[in-house]
Residue, then its C-alpha position, 0 to 999 in steps of 0.5 A: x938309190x931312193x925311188x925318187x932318185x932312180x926315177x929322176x936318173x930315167x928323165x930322158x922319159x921325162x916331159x920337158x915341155x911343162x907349160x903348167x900343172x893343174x893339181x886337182x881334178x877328178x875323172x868320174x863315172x856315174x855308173x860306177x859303185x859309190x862308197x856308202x859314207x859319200x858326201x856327194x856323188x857325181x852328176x855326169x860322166x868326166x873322163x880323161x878325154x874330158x879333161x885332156x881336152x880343157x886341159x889343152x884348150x887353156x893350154x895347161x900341159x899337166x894334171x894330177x888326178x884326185x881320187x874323189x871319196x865317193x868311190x872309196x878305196x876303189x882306184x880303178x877309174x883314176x888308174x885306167x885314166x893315168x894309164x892312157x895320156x903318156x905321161x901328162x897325168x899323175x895320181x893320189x889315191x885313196x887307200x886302206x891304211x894297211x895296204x901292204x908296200x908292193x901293191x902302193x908301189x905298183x899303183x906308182x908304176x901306174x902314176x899314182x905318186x900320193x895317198x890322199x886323206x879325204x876326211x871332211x864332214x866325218x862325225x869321228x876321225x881316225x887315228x893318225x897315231x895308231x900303228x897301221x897309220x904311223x906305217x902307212x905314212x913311213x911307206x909313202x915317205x919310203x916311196x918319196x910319195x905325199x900325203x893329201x889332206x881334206x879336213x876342215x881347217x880347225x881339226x888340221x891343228x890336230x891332224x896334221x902335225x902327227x903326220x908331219x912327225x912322219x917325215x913324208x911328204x904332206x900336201x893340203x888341199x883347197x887353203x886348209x879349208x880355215x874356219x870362215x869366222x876365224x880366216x888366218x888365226x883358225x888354229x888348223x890353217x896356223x898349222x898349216x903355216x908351221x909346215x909351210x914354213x918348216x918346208x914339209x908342207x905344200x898348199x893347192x890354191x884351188x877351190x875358193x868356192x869352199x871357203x865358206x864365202x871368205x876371200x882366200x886372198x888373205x890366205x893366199x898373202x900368208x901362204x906367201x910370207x910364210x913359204x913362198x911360192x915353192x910351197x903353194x900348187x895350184x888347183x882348178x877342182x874340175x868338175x867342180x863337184x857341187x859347184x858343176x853351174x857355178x864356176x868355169x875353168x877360165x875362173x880358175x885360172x883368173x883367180x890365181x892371176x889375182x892372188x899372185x899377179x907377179x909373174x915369176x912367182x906364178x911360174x913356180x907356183x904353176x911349173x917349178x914346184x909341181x913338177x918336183x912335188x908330183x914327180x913331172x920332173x922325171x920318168x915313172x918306174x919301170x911297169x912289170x905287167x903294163x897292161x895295153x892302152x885299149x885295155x885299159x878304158x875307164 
């Protein structure tokens, strides 16, 4: 029996009551150590109370927390905060690529369900195809997690495919991010396409305010030819990092009711796929050491 399956024969632990999922946000500290090759850095504190709280008031149910690359491979805020609201959360973190088995496996115990590849604005990328990455990917499919992938959308055409070729899960963020000038034939976004279609691949509608100032709507109707809506998640990027004075949670939400206004197909995109996809669907392994709720503040 896989992981996945034993966490899905424990569903009487699992919620039944998934009215949505958000599927990207962060939870932040400003006191907290930063990585030294950020891009950003944060501008105030979030934390989970924080985002239970919008989550409650728009009447999402779920969320999944995105380690932010301006701590590294420093997961311990995102931990600490899946540790606290009984299951309503999910994680990906951020990971050395030969972290061993054992220590991704207890971040899963903790909810953690995905690594995630932060690699924008990177003058050099890494080797998708060295040793300690071609392992890295074979345990994430071993543990039925995904891969998350932040790139600019001309260096997916790349990236992606060596990661496809590993079997695991894969999970882009924000459309594929495609060049502006190019929009739907940006050869990293038809990358994206080939995944969808070939269905190893899933999209997060979130953040249009980082598309250069295209309109994702285009992105959005090739998304749906491709694969449907059991490809695609929605995301809303709380805080918003950069945007903080921008944009509203309410945006987020009406924009996905423009870009997909049928019904059903929201439904999916909000509740069938992400429940699967994020493992909402069923109760996470058993913890050998959990550690007490006041234990465990961010």
């Amino acid at each position: 029996m896989t992981e996945r399956e034993a966490r899905t024969a424990r569903n009487d632990a699992a919620p039944t009551n998934i009215t949505a999922v958000d599927c990207h946000a962060h939870v932040m500290r400003v006191d907290a150590p930063l990585a030294p090759d950020r891009h950003s850095a944060p501008k105030r504190d979030c934390t989970v109370e924080d985002y239970l709280a919008v989550l409650d008031t728009h009447g999402i149910s779920h969320g999944v927390l995105t380690a932010p690359s301006f701590y590294g491979t420093d997961n311990s805020l995102l931990l600490d905060a899946l540790d606290r609201p009984g299951g309503r959360l999910r994680g990906t973190v951020i990971v050395d690529p030969d972290i061993d088995r054992a220590s991704l496996a207890a971040m899963g115990e903790r909810g953690a369900v995905g690594i995630r590849l932060n690699w924008v604005r990177r003058s050099t990328l890494p080797d998708v195809a060295a040793a300690e990455y071609r392992q890295l990917f074979v345990k994430v499919r071993e543990l039925d997690w995904h891969v998350e992938i932040y790139l600019e959308g001309p260096l997916l055409a790349k990236i992606l495919p060596a990661v496809r070729e590993s079997g695991a899960k894969v999970v882009i963020d924000h459309f594929g991010s495609p060049d502006p000038a190019q929009g739907v034939a940006c050869s990293g976004f038809k990358a994206v396409l080939d995944g969808v279609r070939a269905g190893d691949t899933w999209v997060k509608l979130s953040a249009p305010y980082r598309q250069g100032g295209a309109d994702p709507r285009r992105y959005v109707d090739a998304l749906l030819d491709a694969g449907g809506p059991q490809q695609l998640v929605w995301a809303s990027d709380w805080p918003f990092v950069s945007h903080e004075d921008d944009v509203t949670y309410r945006d987020c939400v009406q924009w996905l009711i423009d870009w997909v206004p049928n019904e059903a197909a929201r439904r999916i995109i909000l509740v069938v796929t992400p429940a699967s996809l994020f493992g909402f669907d069923g109760a996470l392994p058993a913890r050998t050491n959990k550690r007490r709720t006041e234990e465990t503040s961010p």
